[in-house]
DOSE-16888 format. One line per 3 residues: number of its first residue (from 1); their letters; for each residue x negated, y, z of C-alpha. Coordinates in nm, 4 decimals. Layout:
// residues N
NUM) A) X/Y/Z | ...
***
This chain:
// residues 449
1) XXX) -2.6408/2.0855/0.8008 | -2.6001/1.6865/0.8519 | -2.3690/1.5380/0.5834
4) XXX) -2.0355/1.4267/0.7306 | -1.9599/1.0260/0.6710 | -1.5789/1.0058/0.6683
7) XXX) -1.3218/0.7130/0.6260 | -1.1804/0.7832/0.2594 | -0.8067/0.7029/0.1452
10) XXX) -0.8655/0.4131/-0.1011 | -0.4941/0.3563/-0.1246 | -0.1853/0.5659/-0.1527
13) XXX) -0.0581/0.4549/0.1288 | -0.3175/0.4307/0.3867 | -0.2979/0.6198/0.6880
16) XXX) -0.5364/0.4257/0.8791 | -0.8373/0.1853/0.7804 | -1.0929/-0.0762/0.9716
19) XXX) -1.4557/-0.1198/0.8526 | -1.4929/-0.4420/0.8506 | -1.8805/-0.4495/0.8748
22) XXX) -2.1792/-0.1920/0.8361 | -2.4473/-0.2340/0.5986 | -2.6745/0.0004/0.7909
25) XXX) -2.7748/0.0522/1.1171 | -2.8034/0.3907/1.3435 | -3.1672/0.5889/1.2787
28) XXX) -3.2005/0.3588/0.8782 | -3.2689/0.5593/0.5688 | -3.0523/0.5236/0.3442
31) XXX) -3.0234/0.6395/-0.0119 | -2.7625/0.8560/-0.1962 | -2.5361/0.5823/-0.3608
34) XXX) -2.6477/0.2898/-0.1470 | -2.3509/0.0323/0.0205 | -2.3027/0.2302/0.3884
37) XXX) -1.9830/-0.0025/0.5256 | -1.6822/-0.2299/0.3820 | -1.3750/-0.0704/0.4450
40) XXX) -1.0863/-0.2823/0.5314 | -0.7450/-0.1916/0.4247 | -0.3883/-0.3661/0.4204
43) XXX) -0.4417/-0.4538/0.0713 | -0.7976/-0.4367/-0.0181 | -1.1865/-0.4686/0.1104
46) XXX) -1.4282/-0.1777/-0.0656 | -1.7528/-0.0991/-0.0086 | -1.8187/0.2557/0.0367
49) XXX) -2.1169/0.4083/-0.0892 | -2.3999/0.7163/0.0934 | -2.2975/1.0314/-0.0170
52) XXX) -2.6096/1.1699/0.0689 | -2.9632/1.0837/0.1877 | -3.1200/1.1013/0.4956
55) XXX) -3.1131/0.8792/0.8337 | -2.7768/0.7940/0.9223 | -2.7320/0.9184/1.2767
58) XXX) -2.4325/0.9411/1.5334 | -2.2444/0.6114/1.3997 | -1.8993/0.6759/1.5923
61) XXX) -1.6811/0.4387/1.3630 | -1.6495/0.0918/1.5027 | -1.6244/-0.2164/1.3336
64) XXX) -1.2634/-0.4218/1.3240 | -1.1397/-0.0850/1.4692 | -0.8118/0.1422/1.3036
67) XXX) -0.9426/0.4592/1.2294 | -0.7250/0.8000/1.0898 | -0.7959/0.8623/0.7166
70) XXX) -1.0521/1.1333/0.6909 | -1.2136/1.0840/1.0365 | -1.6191/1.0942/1.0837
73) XXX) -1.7638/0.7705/1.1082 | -2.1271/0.8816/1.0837 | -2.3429/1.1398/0.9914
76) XXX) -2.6924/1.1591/0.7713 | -2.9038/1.4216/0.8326 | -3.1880/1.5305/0.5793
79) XXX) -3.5286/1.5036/0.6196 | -3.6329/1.8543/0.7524 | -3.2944/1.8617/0.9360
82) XXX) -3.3087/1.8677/1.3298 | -3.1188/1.5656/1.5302 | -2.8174/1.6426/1.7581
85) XXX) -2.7826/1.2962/1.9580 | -2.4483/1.2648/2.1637 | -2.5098/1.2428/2.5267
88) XXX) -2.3623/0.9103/2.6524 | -2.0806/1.1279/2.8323 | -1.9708/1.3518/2.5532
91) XXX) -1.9681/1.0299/2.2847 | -1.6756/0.8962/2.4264 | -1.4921/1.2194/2.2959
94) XXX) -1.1988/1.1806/2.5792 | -1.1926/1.4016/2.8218 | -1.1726/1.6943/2.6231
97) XXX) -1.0858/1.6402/2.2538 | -1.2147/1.9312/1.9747 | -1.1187/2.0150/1.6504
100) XXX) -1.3925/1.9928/1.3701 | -1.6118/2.2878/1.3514 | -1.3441/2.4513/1.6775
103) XXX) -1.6786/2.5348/1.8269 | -1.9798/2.7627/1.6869 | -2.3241/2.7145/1.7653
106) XXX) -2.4640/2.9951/2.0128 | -2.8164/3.0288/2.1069 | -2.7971/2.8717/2.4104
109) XXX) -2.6542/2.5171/2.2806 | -2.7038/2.2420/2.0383 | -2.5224/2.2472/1.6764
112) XXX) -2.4232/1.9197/1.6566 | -2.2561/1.8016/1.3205 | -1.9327/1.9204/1.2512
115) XXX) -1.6454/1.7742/1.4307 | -1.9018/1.7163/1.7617 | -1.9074/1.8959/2.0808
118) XXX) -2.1457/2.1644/2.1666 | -2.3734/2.0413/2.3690 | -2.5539/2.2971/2.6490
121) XXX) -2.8986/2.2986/2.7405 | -2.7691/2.0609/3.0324 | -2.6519/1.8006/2.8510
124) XXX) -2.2879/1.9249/2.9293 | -1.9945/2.0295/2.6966 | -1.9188/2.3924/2.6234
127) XXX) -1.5978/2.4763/2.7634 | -1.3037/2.4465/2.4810 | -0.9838/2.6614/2.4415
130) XXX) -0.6764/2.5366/2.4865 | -0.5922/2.5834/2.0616 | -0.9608/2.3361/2.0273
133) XXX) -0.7444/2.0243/2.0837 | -0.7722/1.7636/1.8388 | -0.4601/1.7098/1.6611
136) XXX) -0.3509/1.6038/1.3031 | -0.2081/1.9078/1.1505 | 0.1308/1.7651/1.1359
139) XXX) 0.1362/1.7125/1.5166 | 0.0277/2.1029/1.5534 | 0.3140/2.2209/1.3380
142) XXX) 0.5488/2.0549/1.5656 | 0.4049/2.1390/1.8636 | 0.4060/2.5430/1.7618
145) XXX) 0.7644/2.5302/1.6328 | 0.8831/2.3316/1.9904 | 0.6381/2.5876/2.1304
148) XXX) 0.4363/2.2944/2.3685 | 0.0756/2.3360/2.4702 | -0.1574/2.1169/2.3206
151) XXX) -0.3912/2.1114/2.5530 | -0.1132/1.9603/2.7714 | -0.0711/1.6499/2.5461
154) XXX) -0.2414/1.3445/2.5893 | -0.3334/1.2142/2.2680 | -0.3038/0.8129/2.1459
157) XXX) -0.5060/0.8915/1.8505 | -0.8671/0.7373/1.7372 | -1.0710/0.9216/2.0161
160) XXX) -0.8316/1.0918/2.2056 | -0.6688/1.2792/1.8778 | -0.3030/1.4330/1.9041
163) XXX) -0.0810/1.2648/1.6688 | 0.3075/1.3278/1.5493 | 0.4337/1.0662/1.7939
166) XXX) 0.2702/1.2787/2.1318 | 0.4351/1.5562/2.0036 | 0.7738/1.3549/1.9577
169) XXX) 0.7244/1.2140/2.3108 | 0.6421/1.4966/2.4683 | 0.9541/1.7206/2.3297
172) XXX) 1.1910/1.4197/2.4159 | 1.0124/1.4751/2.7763 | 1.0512/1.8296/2.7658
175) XXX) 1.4080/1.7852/2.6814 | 1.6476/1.9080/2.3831 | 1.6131/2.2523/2.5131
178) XXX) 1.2839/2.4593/2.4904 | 1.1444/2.7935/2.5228 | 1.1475/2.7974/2.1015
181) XXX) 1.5223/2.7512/2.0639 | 1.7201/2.8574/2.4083 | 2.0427/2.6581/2.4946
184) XXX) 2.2527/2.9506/2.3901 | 2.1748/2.8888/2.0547 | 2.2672/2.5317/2.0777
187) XXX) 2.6522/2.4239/1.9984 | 2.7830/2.2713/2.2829 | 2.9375/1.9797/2.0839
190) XXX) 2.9466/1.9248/1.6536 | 3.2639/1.6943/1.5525 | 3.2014/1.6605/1.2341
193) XXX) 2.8247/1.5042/1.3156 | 2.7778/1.1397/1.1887 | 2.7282/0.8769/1.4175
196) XXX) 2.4368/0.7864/1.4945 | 2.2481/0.5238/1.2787 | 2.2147/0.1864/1.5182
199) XXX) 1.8325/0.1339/1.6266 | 1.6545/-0.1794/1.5825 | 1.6208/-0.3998/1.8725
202) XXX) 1.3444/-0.3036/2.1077 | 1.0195/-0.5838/2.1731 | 1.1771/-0.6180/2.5220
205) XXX) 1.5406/-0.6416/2.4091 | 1.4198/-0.9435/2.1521 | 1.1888/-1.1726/2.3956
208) XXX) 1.4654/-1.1140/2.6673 | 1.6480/-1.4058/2.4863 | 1.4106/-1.6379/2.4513
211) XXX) 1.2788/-1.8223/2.7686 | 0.9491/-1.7072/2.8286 | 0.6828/-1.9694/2.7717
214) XXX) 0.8735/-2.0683/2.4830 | 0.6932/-1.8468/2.1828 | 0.3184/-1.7302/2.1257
217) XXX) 0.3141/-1.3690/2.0353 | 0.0928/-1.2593/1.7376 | 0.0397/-0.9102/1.6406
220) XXX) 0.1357/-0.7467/1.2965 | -0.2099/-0.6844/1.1025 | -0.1816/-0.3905/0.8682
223) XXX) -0.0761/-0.5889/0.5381 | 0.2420/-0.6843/0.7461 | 0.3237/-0.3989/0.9034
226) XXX) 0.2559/-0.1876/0.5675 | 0.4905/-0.4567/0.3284 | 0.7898/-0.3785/0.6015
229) XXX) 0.7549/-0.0193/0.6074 | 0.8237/-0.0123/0.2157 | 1.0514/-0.2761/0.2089
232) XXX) 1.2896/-0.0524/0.5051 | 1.2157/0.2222/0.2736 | 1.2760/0.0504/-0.0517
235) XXX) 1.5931/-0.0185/0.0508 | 1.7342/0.2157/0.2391 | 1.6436/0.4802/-0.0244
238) XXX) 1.6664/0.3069/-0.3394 | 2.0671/0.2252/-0.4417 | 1.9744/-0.1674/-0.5626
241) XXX) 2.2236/-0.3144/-0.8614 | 2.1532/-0.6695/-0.9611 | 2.2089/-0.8591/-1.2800
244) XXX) 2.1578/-1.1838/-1.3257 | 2.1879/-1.4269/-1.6426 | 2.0533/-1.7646/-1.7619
247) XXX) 1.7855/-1.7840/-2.0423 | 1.7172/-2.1500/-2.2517 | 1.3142/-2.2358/-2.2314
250) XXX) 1.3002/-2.5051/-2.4581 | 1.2080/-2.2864/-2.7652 | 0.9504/-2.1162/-2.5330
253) XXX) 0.8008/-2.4078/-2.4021 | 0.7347/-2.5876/-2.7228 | 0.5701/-2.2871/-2.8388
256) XXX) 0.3773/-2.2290/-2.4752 | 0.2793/-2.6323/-2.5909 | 0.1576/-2.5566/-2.9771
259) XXX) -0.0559/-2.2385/-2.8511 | -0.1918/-2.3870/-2.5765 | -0.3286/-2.7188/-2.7911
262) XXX) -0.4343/-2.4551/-3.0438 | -0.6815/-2.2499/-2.7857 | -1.0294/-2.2229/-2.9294
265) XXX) -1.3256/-2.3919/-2.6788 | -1.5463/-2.2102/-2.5298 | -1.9148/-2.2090/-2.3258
268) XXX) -1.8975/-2.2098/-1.9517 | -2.1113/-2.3138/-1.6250 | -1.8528/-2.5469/-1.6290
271) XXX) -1.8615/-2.6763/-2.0374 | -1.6566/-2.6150/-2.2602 | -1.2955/-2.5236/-2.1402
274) XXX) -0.9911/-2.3734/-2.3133 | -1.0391/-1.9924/-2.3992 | -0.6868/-1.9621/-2.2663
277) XXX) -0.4126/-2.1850/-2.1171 | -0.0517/-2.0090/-2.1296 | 0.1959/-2.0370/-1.8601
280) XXX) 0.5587/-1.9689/-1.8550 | 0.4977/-1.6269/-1.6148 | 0.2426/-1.4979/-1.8780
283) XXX) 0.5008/-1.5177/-2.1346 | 0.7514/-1.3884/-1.9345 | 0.5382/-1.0630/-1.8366
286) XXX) 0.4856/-1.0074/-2.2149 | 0.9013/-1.0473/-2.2557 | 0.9172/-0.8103/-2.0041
289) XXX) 0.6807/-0.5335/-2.1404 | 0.8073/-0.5854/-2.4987 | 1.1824/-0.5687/-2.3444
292) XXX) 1.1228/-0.2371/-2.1653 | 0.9415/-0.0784/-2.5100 | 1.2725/-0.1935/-2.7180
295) XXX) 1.4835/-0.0330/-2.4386 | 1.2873/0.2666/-2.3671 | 1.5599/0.4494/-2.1261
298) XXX) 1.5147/0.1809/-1.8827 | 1.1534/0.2022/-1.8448 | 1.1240/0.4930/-1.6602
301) XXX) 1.1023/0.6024/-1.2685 | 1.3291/0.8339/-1.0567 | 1.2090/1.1359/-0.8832
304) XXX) 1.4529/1.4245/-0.7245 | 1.3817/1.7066/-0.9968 | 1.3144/1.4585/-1.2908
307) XXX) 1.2795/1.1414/-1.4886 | 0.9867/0.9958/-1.5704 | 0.9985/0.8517/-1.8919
310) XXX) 0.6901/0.5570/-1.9645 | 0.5306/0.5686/-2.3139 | 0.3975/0.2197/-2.1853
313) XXX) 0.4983/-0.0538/-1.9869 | 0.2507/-0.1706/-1.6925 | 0.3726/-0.4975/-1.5627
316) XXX) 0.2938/-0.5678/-1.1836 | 0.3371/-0.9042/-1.0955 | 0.3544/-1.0324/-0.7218
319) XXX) 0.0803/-1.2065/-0.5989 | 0.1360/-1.4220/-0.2631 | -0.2005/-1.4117/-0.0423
322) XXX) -0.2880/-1.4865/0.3312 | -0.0354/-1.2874/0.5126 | 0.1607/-1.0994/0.2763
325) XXX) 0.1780/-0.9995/-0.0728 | 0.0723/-0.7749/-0.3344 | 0.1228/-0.6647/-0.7028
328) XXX) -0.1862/-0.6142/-0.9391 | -0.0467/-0.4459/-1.3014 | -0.1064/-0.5544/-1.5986
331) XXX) -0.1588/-0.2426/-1.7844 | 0.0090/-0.1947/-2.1703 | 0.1489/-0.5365/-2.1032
334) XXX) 0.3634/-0.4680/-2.4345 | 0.0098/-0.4426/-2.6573 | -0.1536/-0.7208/-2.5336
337) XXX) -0.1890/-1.0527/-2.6942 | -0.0522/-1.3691/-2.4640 | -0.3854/-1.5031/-2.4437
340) XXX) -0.5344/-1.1717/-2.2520 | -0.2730/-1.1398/-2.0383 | -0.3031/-1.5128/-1.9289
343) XXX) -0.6690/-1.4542/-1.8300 | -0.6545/-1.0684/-1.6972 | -0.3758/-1.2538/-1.4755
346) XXX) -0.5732/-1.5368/-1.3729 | -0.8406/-1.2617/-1.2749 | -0.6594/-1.0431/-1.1045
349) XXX) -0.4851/-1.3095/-0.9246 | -0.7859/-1.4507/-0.7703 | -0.9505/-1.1526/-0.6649
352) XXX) -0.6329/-1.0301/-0.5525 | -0.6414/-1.3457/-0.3023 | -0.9858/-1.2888/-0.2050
355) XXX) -0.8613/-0.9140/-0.1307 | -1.1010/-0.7043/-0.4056 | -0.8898/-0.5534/-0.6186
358) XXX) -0.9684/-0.1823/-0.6689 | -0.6365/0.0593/-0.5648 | -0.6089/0.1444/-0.9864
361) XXX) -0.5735/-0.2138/-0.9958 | -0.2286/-0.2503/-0.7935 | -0.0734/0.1045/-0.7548
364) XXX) 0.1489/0.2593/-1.0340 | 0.3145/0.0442/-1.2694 | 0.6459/0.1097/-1.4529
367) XXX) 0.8365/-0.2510/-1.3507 | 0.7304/-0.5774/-1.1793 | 0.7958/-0.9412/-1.2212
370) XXX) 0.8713/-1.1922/-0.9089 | 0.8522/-1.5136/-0.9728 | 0.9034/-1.8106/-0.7369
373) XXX) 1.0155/-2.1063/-1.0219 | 0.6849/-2.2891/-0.8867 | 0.8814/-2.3121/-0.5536
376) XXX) 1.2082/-2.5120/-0.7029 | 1.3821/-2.2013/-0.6321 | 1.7099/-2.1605/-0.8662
379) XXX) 1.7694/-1.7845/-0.8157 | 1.7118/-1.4800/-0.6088 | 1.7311/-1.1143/-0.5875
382) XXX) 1.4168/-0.8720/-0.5419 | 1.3550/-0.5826/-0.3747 | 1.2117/-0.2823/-0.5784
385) XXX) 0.8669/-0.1469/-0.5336 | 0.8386/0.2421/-0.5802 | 0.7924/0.3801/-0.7921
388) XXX) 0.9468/0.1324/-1.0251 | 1.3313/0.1602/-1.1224 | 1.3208/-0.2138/-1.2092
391) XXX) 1.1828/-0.5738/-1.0660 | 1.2484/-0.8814/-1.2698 | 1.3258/-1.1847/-0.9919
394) XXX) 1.2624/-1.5213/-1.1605 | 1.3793/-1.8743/-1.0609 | 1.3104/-2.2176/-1.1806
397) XXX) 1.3166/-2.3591/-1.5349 | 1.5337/-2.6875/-1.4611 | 1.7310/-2.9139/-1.7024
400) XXX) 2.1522/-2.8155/-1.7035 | 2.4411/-2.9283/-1.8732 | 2.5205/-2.6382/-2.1629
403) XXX) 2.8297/-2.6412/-2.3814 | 2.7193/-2.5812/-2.7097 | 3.0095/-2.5108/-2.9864
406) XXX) 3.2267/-2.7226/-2.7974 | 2.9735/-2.9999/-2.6995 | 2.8057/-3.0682/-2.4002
409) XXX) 2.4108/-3.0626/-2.4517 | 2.0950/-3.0655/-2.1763 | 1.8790/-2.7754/-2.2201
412) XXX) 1.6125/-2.6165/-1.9959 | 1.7664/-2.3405/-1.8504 | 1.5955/-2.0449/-1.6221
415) XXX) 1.7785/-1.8109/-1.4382 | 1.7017/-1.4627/-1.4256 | 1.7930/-1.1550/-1.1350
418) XXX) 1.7283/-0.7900/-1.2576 | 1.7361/-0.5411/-0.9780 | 1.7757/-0.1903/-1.1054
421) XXX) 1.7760/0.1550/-0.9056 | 2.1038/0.2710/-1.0194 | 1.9817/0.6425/-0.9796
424) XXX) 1.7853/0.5793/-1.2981 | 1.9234/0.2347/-1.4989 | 2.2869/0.2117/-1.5290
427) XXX) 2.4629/-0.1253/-1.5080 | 2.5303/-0.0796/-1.8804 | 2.1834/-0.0167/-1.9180
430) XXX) 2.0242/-0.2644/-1.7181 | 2.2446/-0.5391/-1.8809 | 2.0852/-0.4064/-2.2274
433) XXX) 1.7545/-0.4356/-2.0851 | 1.8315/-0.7889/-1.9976 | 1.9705/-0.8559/-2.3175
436) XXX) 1.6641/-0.7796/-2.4723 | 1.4122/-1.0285/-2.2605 | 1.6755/-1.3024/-2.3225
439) XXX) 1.6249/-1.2898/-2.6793 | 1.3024/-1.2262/-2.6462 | 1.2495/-1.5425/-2.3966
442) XXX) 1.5163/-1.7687/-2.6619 | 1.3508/-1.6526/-2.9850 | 0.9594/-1.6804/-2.8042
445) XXX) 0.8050/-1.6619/-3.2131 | 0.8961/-1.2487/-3.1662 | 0.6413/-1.2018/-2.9039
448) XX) 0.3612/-1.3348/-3.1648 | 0.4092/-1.0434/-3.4090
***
């Protein structure tokens, strides 16, 4: 039996994917373990290996294309294994849509690798049941309990697959009453019901007030549209507290100043360069980490049935890139010298930009650091990623007027947002967290020992 080529999830949060470009063609041999296609996600560009070997045959994915999660791009079939081309009018998979392995091979048609129709001596599809219709297994759930006919749905899915949103459609079609739940069951009116939560503004409803001609319209790509799904659900889930406070730099930066004229020289391409150059963020990550392991209650992440208490703190820190953002961790933050965190951040950084981070290399974490200081900005406010219980928003390091024991001195001063999830760090909490990366920040020598 041919070996099924799928789209894997390479990210927790991927629904769909795009290859971005095949490394083989249809009829090549290819080895078990050699580079098949790049796989394109919101965050990240991986190249995805043969499972098998054998000819790659029936190459159904297309390139710069979304595809489901788990969907057959290809197949490979073995050696001494016999080819089951698709006819021309059965690979466009439309006008009647099967569920992998819906159909078994008889003796008077072709097995064609799983998730293919049978194809009849002819060239023609068998016949399908209604129940063959392709549909995530989500979308049949809902169609059984609102007792619709799939086979009656049109799908919008990749190649004609039914997907939760037919399903919606079709029951709003159908109408509030169906066969499944008769209008006798149905209260005729509930006053006590909330109201119901105001809708965004529809495309239509927003270009209506602009004049047309005025404003180019360019599509969400699936960084964007990802980063605003988990920022709606970031915060309309997650209970945000903020608390902000000033911390004095000028200890720090005289030290960031003695370590960095200290750094040992080493052999590049390039010469000899530093072996390290410090900068404010790197020594603000390791405050961080070594804050969150002297406050150990805060470092921790909310779930319904427990808390989940970190033995180590894994510091994400955002990353601005083409289009969006993202966070790559730097893991055991608190163990870590200064000088490896300043390089492991300079290399995740810039392979974060050129999108090849690997998904261990930006998913988890137990807090995250924002920093936009570079941008002259004073002071913000963050919005948490899950599933952290903490982001750390950082503004600018700028020269203020202090009042020190009743004198008025100029100091560098930085100013500093904590956004907590309150389901899991208190106020009283959070402010001892705090309290602990301002010393930490003012008294810089403790992060050397």
């Amino acid at each position: 039996m041919p070996t099924e080529v799928i789209l894997p999830k390479v990210d927790m949060d991927m629904a769909t994917g795009q290859i971005s470009r095949w490394f083989a063609e249809e009829g090549a041999k290819v080895k078990k373990g050699d580079v098949l296609f790049e796989i394109e996600t919101d965050k990240a560009a991986m190249e995805i290996d043969a499972p098998a070997s054998g000819t790659l045959r029936n190459v159904t994915g297309k390139e710069r294309v979304d595809i489901l999660v788990g969907e057959p791009v290809a197949w490979i079939y073995a050696d001494d294994e016999v080819y089951a081309p698709i006819s021309p009018l059965v690979g466009e998979m439309s006008a009647k849509p099967t569920e992998r392995g819906a159909v078994p091979p008889t003796s008077h048609s072709v097995a064609p690798p799983s998730g293919l129709p049978a194809i009849s001596p002819t060239g023609g599809e068998i016949s399908q049941s209604p129940s063959a219709a392709r549909a995530t297994p989500l979308a049949r759930r809902l169609a059984r309990e609102a007792n619709l006919d799939l086979s009656a749905i049109t799908g919008s899915g990749p190649r004609g697959r039914v997907v939760r949103a037919d399903v919606e459609a079709a029951v709003a079609a159908k109408g509030a009453v169906t066969p499944a739940q008769p209008a006798a069951e149905i209260p005729v009116e509930a006053p006590s019901a909330p109201a119901p939560a105001a809708k965004p503004m529809s495309d239509d409803q927003v270009l209506k007030l602009f004049a047309e001609g005025s404003y180019e319209l360019v599509p969400h790509d699936n960084m964007r549209k990802t980063i605003a799904r988990r920022l709606v659900e970031a915060k309309s889930t997650i209970p945000h507290f903020y608390l902000t406070l000033d911390c004095e730099l000028d200890a720090l930066l005289a030290l960031r100043t003695q370590l960095n004229a200290a750094a040992p020289m080493k052999r590049t391409d390039k010469g000899e360069v530093p072996a390290y150059k410090l900068s404010v963020n790197d020594m603000v990550i390791k405050a961080m980490a070594m804050a969150l392991m002297a406050v150990p209650d805060a470092n921790a992440s909310w779930t319904e049935s427990a808390m989940v208490k970190h033995k180590h703190a894994d510091v994400g820190v955002a990353v601005s890139i083409p289009g969006g953002l993202i966070t790559p961790i730097i893991r055991h933050a608190d163990e870590k010298t200064l000088s490896v965190i300043s390089n492991e951040m300079k290399d995740l950084a810039s392979r974060a930009r050129s999108r090849k981070l690997k998904p261990e290399e930006y998913q988890g974490g137990t807090t995250a650091v924002s920093n936009l200081g570079m941008f002259g900005i004073k002071d913000f406010a963050a919005v948490i990623n899950p599933p952290h219980a903490t982001i750390l928003a950082v503004g600018a390091g700028e020269e203020r007027a202090v009042v020190k024991k009743g004198e008025i001195k100029i100091a560098t001063v930085m100013s500093v947002t904590l956004s907590t999830d309150h389901r899991a760090v208190d106020g009283a909490l959070g402010a001892e967290l705090l309290g602990a990366f301002k010393r930490l920040i003012e008294n810089p020598m403790g992060m050397l020992v």
